[in-house]
C-alpha positions, 0 to 999 in steps of 0.5 A: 927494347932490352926483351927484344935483343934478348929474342933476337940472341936467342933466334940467332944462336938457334939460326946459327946452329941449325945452320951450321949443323944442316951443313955438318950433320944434319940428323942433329937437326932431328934430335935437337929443337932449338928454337922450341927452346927460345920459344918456350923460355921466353914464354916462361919468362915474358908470358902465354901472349909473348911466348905465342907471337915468338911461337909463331915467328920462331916456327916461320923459321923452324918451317923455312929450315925443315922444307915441309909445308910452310906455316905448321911449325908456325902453328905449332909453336904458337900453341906451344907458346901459349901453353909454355907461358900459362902453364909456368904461372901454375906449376914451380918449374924452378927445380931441374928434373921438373923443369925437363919434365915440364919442357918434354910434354911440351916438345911432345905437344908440339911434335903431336901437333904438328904431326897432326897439322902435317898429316891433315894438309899433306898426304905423304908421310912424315921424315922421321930420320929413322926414328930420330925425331922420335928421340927429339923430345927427350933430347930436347929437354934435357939441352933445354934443362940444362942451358935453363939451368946455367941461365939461372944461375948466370942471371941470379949471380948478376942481380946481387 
């Protein structure tokens, strides 16, 4: 249960930032991909079955914000899920520099992907904001270093 209030910070924030930058300036939202964050700890944290239902929920919501086709985020971010939670049991994400690599080719994955569920389904071609989304994994990756980081260190200060 304690996992599940966990998620459900984690989507708020990521709700409350998306809605608050849609309103403030909205090509941050290009830049940044919150939601691919919480999936992606989650299913390093919990693993590849958990980090797929959250992907799949989380990219419901990413579809909901983003006014594109509804249920490629969903389909993108469940992959993405998966792979987060799998490939964490194989490769030591622990250091930083890793940890951003590790997260930027997954928000690489995930971007290709949907671009490619996006392209299939929808014949008009992709807002890209100006380049900006092409900014977004980088970006991405290193909030999602970052907060990772802090998160470590705040969760391992509580356990002794």
């Amino acid at each position: 249960m304690r996992d599940f209030i966990k998620v459900a910070i984690g989507i708020i924030i990521a709700f409350l930032f998306y809605t608050i930058f849609s309103r403030v300036s909205p090509p941050v939202l290009l830049l940044f991909n919150v939601l691919s964050l919480v999936v992606i700890y989650f299913a390093v944290e919990k693993g590849e079955v958990f980090g797929s239902c959250l992907g799949a929920a989380c990219g419901l919501i990413h579809d909901y914000f983003s006014f594109g086709v509804y249920g490629v985020g969903g389909l993108a971010k469940t992959a993405t899920g998966y792979l987060a939670g799998y490939l964490s049991k194989k490769i030591d994400i622990g250091p930083p520099l890793r940890n951003f690599f590790f997260l930027a080719v997954l928000i690489i994955f995930e971007l290709i992907l949907w671009a490619l569920l996006y392209f299939f389904i929808v014949p008009e071609s992709i807002n890209t904001g100006k380049g900006l989304i092409f900014i977004q994994p980088l970006s991405t990756a290193f909030l999602g270093s970052v907060v990772f980081f802090f998160i470590r260190k705040l969760t391992t200060k509580n356990k002794y």
